[in-house]
C-alpha positions in Angstrom: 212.8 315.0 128.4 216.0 316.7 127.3 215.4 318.3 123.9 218.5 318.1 121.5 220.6 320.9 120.7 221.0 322.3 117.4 224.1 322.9 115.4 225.3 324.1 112.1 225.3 320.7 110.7 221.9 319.3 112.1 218.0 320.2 112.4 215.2 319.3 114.3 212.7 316.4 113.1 209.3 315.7 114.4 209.4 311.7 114.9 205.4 311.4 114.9 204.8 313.4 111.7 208.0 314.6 110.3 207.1 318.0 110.1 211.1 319.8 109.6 209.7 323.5 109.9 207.2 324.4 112.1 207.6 324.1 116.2 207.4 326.2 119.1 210.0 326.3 121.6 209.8 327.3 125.0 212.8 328.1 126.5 214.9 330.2 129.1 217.2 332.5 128.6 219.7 334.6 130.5 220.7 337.6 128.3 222.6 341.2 128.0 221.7 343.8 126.1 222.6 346.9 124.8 219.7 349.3 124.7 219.6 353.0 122.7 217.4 355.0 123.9 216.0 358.2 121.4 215.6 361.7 122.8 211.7 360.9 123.3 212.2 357.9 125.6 211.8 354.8 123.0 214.3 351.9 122.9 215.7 349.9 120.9 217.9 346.8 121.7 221.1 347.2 119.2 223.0 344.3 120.3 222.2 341.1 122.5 224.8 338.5 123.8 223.2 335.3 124.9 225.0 334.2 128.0 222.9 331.0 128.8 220.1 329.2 127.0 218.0 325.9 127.7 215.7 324.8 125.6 213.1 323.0 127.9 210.5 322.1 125.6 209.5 322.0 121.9 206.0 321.2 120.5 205.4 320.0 117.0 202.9 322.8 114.7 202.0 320.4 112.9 200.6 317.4 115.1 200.8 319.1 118.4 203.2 316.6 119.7 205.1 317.5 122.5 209.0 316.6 123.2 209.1 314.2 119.9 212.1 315.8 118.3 215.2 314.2 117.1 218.5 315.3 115.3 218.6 314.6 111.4 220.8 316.1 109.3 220.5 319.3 107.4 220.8 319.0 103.2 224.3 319.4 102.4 225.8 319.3 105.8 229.7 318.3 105.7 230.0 314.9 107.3 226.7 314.2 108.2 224.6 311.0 107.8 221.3 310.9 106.5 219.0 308.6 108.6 219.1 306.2 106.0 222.9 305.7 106.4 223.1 305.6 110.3 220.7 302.7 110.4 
């Protein structure tokens, strides 16, 4: 199952329980960053630019449902529907 992507003007929704807050996500990504190191040897990553990402699962807290997410609309978003007005 494809899991949808995010954007400013949307948020996941669990469709078994409707939990809006709680999931884990596994997913891959393909990253640089810049690491500082101190003068004894410990790092520290100052800066990381995501060059790829895919989210390949995402598994309700709540229910433990796996892959039952949908796109709803965040509060407030500019232009968005609620589910009540798309149906």
């Amino acid at each position: 199952m494809t899991v949808p992507a995010l954007t400013a003007q949307t948020r996941w929704r669990c469709t078994l329980c409707g939990n809006l807050t709680r999931f884990d996500v596994t997913r891959t990504a393909r990253v640089t960053e810049f690491l500082h190191f101190d003068l004894a040897g410990e790092s520290k990553v100052e800066e990381t630019q995501v060059l790829s990402e895919t989210i390949e699962s995402v598994r309700c807290r709540w229910c433990n449902a796996v892959d039952q997410v949908e796109l709803v609309a965040r509060p407030g978003a500019e232009g968005a529907e609620t589910p009540a007005e798309q149906g």
